[in-house]
N, C-alpha and C positions, 0 to 999 in steps of 0.2 A: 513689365513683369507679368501681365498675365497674360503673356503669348508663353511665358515659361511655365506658367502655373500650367495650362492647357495643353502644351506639349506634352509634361513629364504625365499628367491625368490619362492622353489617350495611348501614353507609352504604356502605365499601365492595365489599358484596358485590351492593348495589343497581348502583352505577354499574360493574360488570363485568361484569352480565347484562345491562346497556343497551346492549352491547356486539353487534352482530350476531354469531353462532355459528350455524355451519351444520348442519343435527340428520345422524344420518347417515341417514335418509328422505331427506331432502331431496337430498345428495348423491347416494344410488343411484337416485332418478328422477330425477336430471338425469346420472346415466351411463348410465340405463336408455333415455335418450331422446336422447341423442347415440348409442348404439349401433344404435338403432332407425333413426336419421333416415340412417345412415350405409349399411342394409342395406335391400332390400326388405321388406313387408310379408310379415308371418306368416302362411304360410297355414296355417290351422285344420285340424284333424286331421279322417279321414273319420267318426271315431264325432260329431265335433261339426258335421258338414257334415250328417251324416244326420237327427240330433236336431232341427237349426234347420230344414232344409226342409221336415221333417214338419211342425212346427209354421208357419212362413210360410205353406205351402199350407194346411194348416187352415182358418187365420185367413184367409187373401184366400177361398177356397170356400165357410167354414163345413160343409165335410163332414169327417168324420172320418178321418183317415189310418191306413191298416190296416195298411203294410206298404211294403217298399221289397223292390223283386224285379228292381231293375238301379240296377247304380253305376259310374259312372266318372268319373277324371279327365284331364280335355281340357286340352288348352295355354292355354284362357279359363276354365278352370273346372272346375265340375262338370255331369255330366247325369245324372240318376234318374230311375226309372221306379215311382211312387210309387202302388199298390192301394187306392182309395178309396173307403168304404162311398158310393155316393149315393143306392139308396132303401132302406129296411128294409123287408122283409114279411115274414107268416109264412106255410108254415115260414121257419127264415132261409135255406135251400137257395135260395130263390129271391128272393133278396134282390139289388138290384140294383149290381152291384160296375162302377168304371171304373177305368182303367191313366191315368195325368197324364206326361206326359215332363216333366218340370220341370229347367231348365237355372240355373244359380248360378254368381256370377261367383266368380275367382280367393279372395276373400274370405270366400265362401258365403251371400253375402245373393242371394237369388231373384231371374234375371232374366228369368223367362218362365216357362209354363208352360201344356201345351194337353191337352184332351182325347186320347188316341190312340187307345182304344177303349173299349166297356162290353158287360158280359156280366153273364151270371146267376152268383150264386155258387157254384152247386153243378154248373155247367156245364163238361166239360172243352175247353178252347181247342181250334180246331180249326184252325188256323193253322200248323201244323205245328211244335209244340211251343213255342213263341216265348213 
């Protein structure tokens, strides 16, 4: 008898799990995504604004990103000014470095980006300090 007793107990502990039950995951991204849909998007922090353009400009030039030596945020975004190995030689004094204005929208995915100038590396700008 109590293999019956045990049977009908996990029969029904079967049919109350067949039960829709909402996990609490499920509930906090479906309040994580009515809070969201309710407010503008997040805009990403500048350490994560810096990190991702370094890398997007990389990746569309394939030249190495050395350095970021202007930031700011504009009412569309962002603008950088992003120090670019583009040729190697030796010594590496004269290795040949360009400056990228690279512009990112509100979200910080790249939405342009242009040459602005190139120089040698061990060169001091002569642009008046710029």
């Amino acid at each position: 008898m109590s293999n019956t007793k045990n049977t009908s107990d996990s029969q029904e502990l079967q049919q109350s799990s067949r039960k829709p039950q909402r996990s609490q995951a499920t509930q906090t991204s479906q309040a994580s995504q009515k809070s969201q849909s309710s407010q503008e998007p997040r805009r990403p922090k500048p350490m994560e604004v810096l990190r991702e353009a370094r890398a997007q400009l990389a990746e569309l030039t394939g030249m190495t990103a050395e350095s970021v030596s202007s930031f700011e945020q504009t009412e569309e975004g962002w603008v950088l000014e992003v120090e670019v190995l583009e040729l190697e030689r030796v010594p590496d004094t004269m290795s040949l470095m360009a400056s990228y204005q690279v512009e990112l929208d509100a979200e910080g995915q790249l939405t342009g980006y242009r040459r602005a100038r190139r120089y040698e590396r061990g060169r001091a700008d002569s642009r008046g300090g710029r």
